[in-house]
C-alpha positions as CSV (number, residue, x, y, z in Angstrom):
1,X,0.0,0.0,0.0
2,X,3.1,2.6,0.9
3,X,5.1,1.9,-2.2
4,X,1.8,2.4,-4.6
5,X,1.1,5.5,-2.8
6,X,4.5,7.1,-3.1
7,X,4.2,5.9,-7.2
8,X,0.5,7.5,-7.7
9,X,1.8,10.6,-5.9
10,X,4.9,11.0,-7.6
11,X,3.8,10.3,-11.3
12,X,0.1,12.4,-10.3
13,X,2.9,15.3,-10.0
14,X,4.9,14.7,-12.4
15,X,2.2,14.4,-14.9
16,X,-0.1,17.3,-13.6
17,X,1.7,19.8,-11.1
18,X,-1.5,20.3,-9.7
19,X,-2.4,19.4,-5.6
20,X,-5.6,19.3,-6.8
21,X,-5.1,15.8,-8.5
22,X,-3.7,14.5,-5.8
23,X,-6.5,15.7,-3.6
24,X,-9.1,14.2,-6.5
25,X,-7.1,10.7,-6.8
26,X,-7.3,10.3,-3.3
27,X,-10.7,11.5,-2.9
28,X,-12.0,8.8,-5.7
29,X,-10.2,6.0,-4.1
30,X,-12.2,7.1,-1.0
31,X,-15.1,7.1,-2.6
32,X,-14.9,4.1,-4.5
33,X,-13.7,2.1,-1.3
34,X,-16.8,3.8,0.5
35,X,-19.3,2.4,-2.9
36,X,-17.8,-1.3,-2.2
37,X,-17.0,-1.3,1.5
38,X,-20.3,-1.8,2.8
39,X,-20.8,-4.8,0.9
40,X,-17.6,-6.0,1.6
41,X,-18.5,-6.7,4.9
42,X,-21.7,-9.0,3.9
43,X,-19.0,-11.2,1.7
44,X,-16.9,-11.4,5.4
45,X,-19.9,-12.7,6.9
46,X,-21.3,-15.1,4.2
47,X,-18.1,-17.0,2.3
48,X,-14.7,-18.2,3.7
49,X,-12.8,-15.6,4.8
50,X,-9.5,-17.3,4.0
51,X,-10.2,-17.7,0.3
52,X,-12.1,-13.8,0.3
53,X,-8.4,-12.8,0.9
54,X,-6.7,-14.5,-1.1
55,X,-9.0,-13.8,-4.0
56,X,-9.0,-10.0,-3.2
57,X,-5.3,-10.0,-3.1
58,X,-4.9,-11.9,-6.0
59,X,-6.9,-9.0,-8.0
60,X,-4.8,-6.6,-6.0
61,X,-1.9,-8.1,-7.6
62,X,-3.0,-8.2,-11.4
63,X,-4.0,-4.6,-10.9
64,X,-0.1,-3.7,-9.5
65,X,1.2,-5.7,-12.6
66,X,-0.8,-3.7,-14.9
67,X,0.0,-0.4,-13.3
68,X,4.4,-1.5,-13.4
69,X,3.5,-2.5,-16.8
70,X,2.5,0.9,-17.9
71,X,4.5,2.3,-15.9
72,X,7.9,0.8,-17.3
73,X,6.8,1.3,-20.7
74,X,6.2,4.8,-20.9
75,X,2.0,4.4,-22.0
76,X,1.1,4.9,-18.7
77,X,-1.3,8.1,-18.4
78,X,-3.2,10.4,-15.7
79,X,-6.6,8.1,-16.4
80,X,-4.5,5.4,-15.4
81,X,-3.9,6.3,-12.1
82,X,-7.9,7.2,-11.5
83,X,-8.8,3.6,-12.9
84,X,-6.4,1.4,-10.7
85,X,-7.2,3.8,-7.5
86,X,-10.5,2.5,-8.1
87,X,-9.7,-0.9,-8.8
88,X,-7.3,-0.7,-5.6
89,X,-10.4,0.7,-3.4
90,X,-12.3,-2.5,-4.7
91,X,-9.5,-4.6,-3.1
92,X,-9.0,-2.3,0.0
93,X,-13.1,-2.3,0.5
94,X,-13.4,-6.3,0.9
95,X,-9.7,-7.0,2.5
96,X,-9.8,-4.4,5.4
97,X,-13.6,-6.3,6.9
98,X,-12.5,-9.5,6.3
99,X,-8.8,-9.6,8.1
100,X,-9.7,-6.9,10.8
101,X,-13.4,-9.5,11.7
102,X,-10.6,-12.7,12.3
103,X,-8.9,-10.7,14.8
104,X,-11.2,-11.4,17.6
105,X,-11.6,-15.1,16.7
106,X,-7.9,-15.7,16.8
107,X,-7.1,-14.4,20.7
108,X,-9.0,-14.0,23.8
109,X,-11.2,-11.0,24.2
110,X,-8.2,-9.4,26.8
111,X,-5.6,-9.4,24.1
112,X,-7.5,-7.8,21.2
113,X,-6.3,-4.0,21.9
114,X,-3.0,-6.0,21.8
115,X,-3.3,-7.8,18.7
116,X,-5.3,-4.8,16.7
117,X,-1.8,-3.3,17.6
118,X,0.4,-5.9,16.2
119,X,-1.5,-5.5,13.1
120,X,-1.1,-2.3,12.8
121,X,2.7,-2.6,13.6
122,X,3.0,-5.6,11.0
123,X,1.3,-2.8,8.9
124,X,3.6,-0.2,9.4
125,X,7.0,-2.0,9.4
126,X,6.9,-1.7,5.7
127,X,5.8,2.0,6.3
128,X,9.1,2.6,7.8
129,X,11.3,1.0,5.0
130,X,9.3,1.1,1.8
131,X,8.6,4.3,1.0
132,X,12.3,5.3,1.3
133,X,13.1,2.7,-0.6
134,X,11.1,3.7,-3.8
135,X,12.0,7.4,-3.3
136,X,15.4,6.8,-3.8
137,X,15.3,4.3,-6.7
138,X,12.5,7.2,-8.6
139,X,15.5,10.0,-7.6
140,X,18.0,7.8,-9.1
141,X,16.1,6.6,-12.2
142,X,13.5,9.2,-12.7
143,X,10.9,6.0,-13.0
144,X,7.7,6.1,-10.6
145,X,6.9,2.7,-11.5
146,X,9.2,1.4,-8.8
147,X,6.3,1.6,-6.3
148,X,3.7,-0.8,-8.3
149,X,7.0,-2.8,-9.2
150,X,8.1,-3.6,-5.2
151,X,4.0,-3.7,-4.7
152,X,4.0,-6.8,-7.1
153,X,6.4,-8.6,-5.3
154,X,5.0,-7.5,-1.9
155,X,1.8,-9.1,-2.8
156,X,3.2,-12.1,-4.2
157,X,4.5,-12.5,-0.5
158,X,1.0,-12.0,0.8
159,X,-0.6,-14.6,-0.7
160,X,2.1,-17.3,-0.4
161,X,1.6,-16.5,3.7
162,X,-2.5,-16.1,3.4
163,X,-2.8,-19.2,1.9
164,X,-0.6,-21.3,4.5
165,X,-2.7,-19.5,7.4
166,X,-5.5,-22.1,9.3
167,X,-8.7,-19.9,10.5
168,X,-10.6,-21.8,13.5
169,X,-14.1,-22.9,12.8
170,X,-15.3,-20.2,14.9
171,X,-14.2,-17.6,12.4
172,X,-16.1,-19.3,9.9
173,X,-19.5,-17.9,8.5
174,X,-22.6,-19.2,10.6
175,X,-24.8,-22.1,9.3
176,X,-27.8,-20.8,6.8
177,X,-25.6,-17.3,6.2
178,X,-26.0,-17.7,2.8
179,X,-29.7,-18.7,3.1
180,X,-30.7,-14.6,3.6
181,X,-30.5,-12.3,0.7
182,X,-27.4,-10.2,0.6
183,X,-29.6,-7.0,1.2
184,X,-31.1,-8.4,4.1
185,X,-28.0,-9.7,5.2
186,X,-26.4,-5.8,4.3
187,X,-29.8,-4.3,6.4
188,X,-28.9,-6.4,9.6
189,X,-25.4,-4.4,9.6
190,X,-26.4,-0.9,9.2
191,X,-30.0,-1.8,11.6
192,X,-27.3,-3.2,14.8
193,X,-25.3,-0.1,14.2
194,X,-28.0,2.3,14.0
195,X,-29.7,1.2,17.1
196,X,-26.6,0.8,19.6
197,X,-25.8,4.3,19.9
198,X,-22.2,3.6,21.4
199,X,-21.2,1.4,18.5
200,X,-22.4,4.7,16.0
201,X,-20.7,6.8,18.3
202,X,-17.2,4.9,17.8
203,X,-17.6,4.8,14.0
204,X,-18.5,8.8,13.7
205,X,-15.6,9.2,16.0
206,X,-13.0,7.8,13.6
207,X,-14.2,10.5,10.9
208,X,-12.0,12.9,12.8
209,X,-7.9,10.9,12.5
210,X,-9.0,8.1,10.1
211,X,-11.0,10.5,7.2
212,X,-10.3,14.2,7.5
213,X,-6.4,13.8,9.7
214,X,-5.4,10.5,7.6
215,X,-6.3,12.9,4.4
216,X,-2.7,14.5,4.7
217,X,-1.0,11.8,3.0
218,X,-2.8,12.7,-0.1
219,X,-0.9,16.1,0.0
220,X,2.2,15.1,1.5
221,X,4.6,15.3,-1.7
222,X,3.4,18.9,-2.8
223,X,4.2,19.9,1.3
224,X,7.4,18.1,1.4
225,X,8.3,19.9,-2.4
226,X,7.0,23.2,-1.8
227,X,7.2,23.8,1.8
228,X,9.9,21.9,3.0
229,X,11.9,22.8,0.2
230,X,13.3,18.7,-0.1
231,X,13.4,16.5,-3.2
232,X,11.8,13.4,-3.5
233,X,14.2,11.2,-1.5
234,X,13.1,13.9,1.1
235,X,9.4,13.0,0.5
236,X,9.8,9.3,0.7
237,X,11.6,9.7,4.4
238,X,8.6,12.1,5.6
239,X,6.8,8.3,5.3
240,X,9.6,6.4,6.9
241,X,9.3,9.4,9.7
242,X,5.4,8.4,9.9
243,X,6.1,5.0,9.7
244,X,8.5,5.3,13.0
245,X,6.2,6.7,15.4
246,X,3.4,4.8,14.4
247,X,5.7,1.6,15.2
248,X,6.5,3.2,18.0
249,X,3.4,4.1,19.5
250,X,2.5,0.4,18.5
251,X,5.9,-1.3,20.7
252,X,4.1,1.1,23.4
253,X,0.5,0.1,23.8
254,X,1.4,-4.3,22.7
255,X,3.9,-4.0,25.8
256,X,1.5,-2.0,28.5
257,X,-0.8,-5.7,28.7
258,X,-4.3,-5.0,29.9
259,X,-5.5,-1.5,29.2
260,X,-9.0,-0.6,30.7
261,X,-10.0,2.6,29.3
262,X,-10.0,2.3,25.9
263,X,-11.7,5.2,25.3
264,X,-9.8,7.5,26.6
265,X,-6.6,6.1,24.8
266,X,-9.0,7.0,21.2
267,X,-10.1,10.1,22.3
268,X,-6.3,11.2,23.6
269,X,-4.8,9.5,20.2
270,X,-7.5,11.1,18.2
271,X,-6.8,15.2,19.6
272,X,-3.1,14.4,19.3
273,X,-3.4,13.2,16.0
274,X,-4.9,16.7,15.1
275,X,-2.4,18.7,17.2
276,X,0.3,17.2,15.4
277,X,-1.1,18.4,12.2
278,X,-1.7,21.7,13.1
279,X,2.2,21.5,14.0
280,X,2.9,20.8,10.7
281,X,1.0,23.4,9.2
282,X,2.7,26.0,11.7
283,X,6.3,25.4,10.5
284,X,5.1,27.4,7.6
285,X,5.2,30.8,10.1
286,X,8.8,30.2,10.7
287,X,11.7,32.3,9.6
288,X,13.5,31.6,5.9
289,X,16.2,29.7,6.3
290,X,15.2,28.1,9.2
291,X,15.6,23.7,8.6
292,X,11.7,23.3,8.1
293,X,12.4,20.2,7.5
294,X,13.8,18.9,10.8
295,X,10.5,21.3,12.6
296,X,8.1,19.0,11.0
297,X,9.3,15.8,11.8
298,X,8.3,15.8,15.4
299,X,4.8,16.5,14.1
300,X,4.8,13.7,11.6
301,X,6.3,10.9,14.0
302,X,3.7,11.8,16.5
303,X,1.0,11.6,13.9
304,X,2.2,7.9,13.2
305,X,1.9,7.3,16.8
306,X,-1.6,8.5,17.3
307,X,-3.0,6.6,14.3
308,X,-1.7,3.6,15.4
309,X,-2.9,4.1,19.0
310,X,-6.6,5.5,17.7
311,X,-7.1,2.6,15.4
312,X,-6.1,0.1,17.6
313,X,-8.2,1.5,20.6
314,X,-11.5,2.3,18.2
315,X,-11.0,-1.0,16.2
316,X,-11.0,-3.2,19.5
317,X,-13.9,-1.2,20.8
318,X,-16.0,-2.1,18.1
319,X,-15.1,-5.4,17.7
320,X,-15.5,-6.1,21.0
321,X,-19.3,-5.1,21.5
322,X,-20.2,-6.7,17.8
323,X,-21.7,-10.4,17.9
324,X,-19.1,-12.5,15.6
325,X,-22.0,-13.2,13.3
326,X,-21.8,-9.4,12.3
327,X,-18.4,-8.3,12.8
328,X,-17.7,-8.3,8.4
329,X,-20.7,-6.3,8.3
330,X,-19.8,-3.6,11.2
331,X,-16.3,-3.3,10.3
332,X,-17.2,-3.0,6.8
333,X,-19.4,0.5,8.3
334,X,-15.4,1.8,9.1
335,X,-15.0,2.4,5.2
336,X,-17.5,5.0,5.8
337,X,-14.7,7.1,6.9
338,X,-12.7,6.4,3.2
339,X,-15.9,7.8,2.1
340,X,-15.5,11.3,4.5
341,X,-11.8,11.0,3.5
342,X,-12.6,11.6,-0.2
343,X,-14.0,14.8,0.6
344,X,-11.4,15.5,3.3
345,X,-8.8,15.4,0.5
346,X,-10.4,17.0,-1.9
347,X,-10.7,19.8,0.5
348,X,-6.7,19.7,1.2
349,X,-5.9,19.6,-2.5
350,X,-8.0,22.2,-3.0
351,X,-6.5,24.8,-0.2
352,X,-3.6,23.4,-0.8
353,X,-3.5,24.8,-4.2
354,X,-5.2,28.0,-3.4
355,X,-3.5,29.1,-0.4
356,X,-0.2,26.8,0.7
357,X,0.0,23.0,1.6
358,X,0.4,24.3,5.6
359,X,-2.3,25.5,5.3
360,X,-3.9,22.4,4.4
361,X,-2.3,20.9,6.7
362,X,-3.8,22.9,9.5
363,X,-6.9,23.1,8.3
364,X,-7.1,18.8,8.6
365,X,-5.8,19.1,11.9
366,X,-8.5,21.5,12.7
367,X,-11.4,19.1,11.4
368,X,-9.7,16.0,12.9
369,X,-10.4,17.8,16.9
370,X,-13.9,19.4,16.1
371,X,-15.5,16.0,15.4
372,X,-12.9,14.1,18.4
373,X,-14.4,16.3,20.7
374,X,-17.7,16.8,18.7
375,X,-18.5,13.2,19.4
376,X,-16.9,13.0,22.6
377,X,-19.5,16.0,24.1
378,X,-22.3,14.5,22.5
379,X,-21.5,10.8,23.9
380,X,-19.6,12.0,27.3
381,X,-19.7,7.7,28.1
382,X,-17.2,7.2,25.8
383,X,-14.6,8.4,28.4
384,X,-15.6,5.5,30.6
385,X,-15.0,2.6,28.1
């Protein structure tokens, strides 16, 4: 996922100059995941959720191919990168339901803050070395399609692992799932969340780091070019920065064992999250010739952190007060925030270009604690879980 961002955001530049496109690819990969997502979850709870993966992945993996493909022959064009971040977002839509509703089924209910955090570590390892590995092979060969290259062979990896991995018969869809008609099956999910007004509450909380804070990455290389002043080598270690603290903040919460209050870990994560980009956006107030570069890396290691740590913390609540019978279909209601996110990047591209990408920055940072606290104040029990 981190080397085919860093290639769409590169060649998106590249071919357009314009943070608007990056805003607009992002925003239709949002959108695209939030069209599929909802369904993905009633294919979690209905089929096999080993072979959902591996057949997701393996689509995944054609779509990578095609993209180094064009990409290494020099047809690749601006529609191209539109089409496969909708063809990514239908792979995204059905894989992130399926792996995050085997979680619970895998450890006892103590350990799933724990093990929501070793995903999100096993996630972010290749955050850390990745992106800084594609940056400096595009600075060195002027060729973006590095990222869908090392994303082929990533993937290739995934399903070799996937398809050696045993799931319990407990993780396994319930006798007669198939026997209800997928919209029924699809009205079930949206009627349990709709009526348990914590569970709502934890989803519309997430709008905040996971849609309108998480929408930085999509204007990351036009703030690390323009504002930071740094070449793309720079760009690529602004994600290896992000990366590190969210590994970080992972290492912390895995080792800390039993961790009562939940909620007040998401809500904490969640304000520091925006804090950190409103940090960003100030380094944009400093002095010329001051190294902006080494001001915002504080502020982009402690976002890692806090996505890691909200995630984790509003994952495990979730999953946690879902029957397993649902879980595909609830977690599948989290791509609702993809669908926010298309918006919230569209919004950053677009002040982005108008006024500066710190701006931008700040201004996510901004949304991300309005609907934190937002939530928070209108659901005070939150603090308690």
């Amino acid at each position: 996922m981190w080397a085919e961002r860093i290639a769409r955001s590169v060649i998106a530049f590249e071919l357009t100059g314009s943070a608007l496109h990056l805003g607009a690819l992002e925003g239709v990969r949002g959108g695209a995941s939030l069209l599929f997502g909802l369904w993905g979850g009633v294919l979690a709870d209905r089929f096999d959720r080993r072979q959902l993966l591996m057949l997701i992945q393996a689509w995944s993996l054609a779509v990578f191919g095609a993209m180094t493909a064009l990409a290494f022959t020099g047809a690749l064009e601006l529609w191209h990168l539109y089409a496969s971040a909708v063809g990514l977002a239908l792979g995204q839509a059905v894989n992130q339901p399926v792996r995050t509703s085997l979680i619970p089924s895998l450890v006892p209910p103590s350990l799933i803050l724990q093990s929501m955090t070793l995903n999100s570590i096993a996630i972010n390892a290749t955050r850390i070395t990745t992106p800084l590995l594609v940056s400096v092979l595009v600075a060195a060969t002027g060729q973006g399609g590095w990222g869908y290259a090392l994303s082929v062979i990533l993937y290739v990896m995934i399903l070799v692992f996937t398809g050696l991995m045993r799931i319990p018969d407990a993780a396994k869809p319930e006798k007669g799932a198939r026997d209800r008609s997928i919209f029924r099956s699809f009205a079930e999910g949206l009627s349990y969340a709709w009526k348990n007004k914590t569970l709502l509450a934890q989803l519309l909380i997430a709008v905040g780091p996971l849609a309108f804070g998480f929408s930085y990455q999509a204007i990351l290389i036009v703030y690390a070019l323009q504002t930071l002043a740094v070449d793309t080598a720079g760009f690529g270690a602004l994600f290896t920065v992000a990366g590190s603290g969210a590994l970080l903040g992972g290492l912390v919460i895995a080792s800390r064992g039993s961790m009562p209050r939940h909620g007040r870990v998401m809500i904490g994560s969640g304000t520091a999250y925006g804090a950190a980009l409103l940090a960003m956006g100030a380094v944009d107030l400093l002095p010329g010739g001051w190294p902006l570069f080494w001001f915002a890396v504080p502020g982009l290691a402690l976002v890692g952190a806090a996505q890691t740590a909200f995630r984790a913390a509003n994952n495990s609540m979730i999953l946690m007060g879902t029957p397993i019978e649902l879980r595909g279909r609830v977690m599948s209601l989290t791509v609702l925030t993809q669908g926010v996110a298309a918006g919230g990047a569209l919004f950053a591209g677009a002040l982005a270009a108008a006024v500066s990408p710190a701006a931008a920055m700040a201004g996510l940072g901004v949304l991300c604690i309005v609907v934190v606290w937002g939530v928070t104040v209108a659901r005070p029990s939150l603090m308690r879980l």
